[in-house]
C-alpha positions in Angstrom: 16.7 -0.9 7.4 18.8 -3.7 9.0 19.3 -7.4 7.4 17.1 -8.4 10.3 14.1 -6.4 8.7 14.0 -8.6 5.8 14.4 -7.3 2.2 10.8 -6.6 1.4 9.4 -3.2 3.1 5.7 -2.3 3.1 4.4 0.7 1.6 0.8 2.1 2.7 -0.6 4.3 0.7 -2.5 6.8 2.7 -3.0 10.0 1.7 -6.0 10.4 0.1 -8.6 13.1 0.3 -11.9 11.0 0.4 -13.6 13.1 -2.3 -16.4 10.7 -3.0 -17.2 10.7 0.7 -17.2 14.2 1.3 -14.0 15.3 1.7 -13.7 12.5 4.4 -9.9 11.1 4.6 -10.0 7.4 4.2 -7.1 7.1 6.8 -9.4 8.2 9.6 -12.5 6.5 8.9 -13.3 4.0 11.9 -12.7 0.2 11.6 -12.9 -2.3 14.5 -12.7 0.8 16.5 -9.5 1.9 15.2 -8.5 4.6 12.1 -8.6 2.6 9.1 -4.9 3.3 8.7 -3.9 2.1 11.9 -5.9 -1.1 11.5 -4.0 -1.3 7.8 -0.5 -1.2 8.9 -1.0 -3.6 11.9 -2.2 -6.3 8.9 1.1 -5.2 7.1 2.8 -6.0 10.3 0.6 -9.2 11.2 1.5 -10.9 7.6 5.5 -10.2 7.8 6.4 -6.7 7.3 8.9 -6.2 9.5 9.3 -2.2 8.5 6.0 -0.1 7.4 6.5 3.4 5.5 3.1 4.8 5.5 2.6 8.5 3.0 0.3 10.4 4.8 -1.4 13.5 3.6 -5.1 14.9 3.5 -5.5 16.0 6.7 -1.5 14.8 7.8 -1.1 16.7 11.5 -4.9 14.7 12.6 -3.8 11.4 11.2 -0.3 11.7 13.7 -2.3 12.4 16.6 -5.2 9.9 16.4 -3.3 6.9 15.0 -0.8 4.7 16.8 1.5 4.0 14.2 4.7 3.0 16.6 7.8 2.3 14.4 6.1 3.0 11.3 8.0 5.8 8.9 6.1 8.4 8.4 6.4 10.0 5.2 4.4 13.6 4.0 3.0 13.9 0.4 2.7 17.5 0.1 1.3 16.9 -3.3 -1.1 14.3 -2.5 -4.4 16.1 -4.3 -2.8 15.0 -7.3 -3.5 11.6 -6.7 -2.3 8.4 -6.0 0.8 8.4 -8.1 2.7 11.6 -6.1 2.0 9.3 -3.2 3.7 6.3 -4.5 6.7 8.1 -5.8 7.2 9.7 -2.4 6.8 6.3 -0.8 9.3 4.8 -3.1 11.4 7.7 -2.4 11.3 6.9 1.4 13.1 3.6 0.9 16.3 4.7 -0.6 18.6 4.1 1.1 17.2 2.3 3.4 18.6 -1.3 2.4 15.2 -2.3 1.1 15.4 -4.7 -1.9 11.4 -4.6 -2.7 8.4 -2.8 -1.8 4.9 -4.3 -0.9 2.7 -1.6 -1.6 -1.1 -1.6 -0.1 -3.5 1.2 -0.3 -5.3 1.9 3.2 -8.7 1.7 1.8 -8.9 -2.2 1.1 -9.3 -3.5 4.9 -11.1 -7.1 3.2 -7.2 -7.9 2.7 -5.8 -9.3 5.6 -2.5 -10.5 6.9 -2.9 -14.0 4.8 -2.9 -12.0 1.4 0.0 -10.3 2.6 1.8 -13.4 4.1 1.8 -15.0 0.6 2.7 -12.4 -1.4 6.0 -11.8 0.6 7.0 -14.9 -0.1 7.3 -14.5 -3.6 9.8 -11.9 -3.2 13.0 -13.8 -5.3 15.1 -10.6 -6.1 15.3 -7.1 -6.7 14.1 -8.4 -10.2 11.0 -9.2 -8.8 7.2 -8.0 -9.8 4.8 -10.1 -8.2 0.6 -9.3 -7.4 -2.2 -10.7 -5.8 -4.7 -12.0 -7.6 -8.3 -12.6 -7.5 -9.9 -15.4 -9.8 -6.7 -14.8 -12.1 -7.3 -10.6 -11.9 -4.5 -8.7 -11.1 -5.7 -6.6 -7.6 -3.6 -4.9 -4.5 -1.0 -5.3 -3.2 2.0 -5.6 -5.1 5.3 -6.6 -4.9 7.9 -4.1 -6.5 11.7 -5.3 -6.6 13.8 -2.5 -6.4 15.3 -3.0 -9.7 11.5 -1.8 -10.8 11.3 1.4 -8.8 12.6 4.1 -11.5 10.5 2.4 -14.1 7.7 2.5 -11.6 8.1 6.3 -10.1 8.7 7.8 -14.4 5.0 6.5 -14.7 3.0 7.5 -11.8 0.8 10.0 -12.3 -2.5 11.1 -11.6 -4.5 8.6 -9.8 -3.2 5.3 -11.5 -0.2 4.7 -9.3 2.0 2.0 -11.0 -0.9 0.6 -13.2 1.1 1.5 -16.7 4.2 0.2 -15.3 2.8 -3.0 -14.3 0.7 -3.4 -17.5 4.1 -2.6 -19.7 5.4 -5.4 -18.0 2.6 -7.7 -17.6 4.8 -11.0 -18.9 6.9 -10.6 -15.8 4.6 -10.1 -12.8 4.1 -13.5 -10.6 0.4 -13.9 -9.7 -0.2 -14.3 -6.2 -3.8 -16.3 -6.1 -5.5 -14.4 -2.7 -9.7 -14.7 -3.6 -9.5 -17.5 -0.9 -8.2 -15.6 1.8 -9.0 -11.5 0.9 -11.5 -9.8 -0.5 -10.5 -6.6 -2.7 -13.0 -3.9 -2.3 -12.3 -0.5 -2.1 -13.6 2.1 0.5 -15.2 4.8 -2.1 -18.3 5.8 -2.1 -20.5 6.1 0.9 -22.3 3.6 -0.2 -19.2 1.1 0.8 -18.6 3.0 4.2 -21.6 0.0 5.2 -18.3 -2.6 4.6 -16.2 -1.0 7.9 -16.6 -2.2 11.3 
């Protein structure tokens, strides 16, 4: 990562199996007539992300050949069926190294957050110290804003499916809340009940 990349890179969490839509990977459902992770990591791009690390891994190989993901870092969770947490530790693990003073990390199944939500929570990137989230009526949602300074803490807790959830709430007097319920709307793609929200 170069100076010119800014000191914030995004993280898109992608590797999820879709078990609650049969076995479906969320990176490949269709949205505005694009894989849902291609459409994700252009709104990562549209609100400032200069440099996008996307972990990729139910069905890895399709993903590669039916997104266009140019100049995104690709990165492999072999483990990802043990949820989101082996996905965030090998996204974290992406960026050393790589100058990065902060990660944004989005999951790939929220496309109601757009580039605005992401805009604004850049921008309260201070310092490697930093832990900053968007927020919705006050609630602490996705993404967040993890200063480097945060990532060991972050990586010793993730397991399972709750990602950095036990870091974040160990450190709850810290993290900057990012108001976004004006501009983004946080629903997950889960069930197929919700598949009714793509495009």
């Amino acid at each position: 990562m170069t100076d010119n990349d800014g000191p914030v890179a995004a993280l898109l969490l992608a590797a999820g199996g879709g078990r609650r839509l049969g076995g479906r990977p969320k990176a490949l459902l269709g949205h505005r007539g694009r894989p849902l992770v291609e459409y994700a990591a252009g709104v990562l791009r549209e609100g400032g992300c200069a440099r996008v690390h996307v972990v990729l891994g139910a069905r890895a190989d399709t993903v590669r050949e039916r997104a266009a993901l140019p100049g995104c870092v690709l990165v492999d969770n072999p483990r990802w069926e043990e949820g989101m947490g082996s996905s965030l530790r090998a996204g974290l693990e992406s960026l050393r190294g790589t100058g990065a003073r902060a990660a944004l990390v989005a999951l790939v199944d929220q496309p109601g957050i757009g580039a605005e939500a992401v805009a604004r929570l850049l921008a309260a990137y201070d310092s490697p110290a930093t832990l900053a989230s968007a927020a919705y009526g006050g609630r602490r949602g996705h993404p967040v804003l993890l200063g480097a300074d945060h990532w060991a803490g972050v990586a010793a807790t993730a397991t399972g499916d709750r990602g950095a959830r036990a870091y974040l709430k160990a450190h709850e007097d810290a993290i900057a809340l990012v108001e976004c319920a004006d501009v983004a709307r946080p629903y997950d793609i889960d069930t197929e009940a919700d598949l009714a929200r793509l495009e």
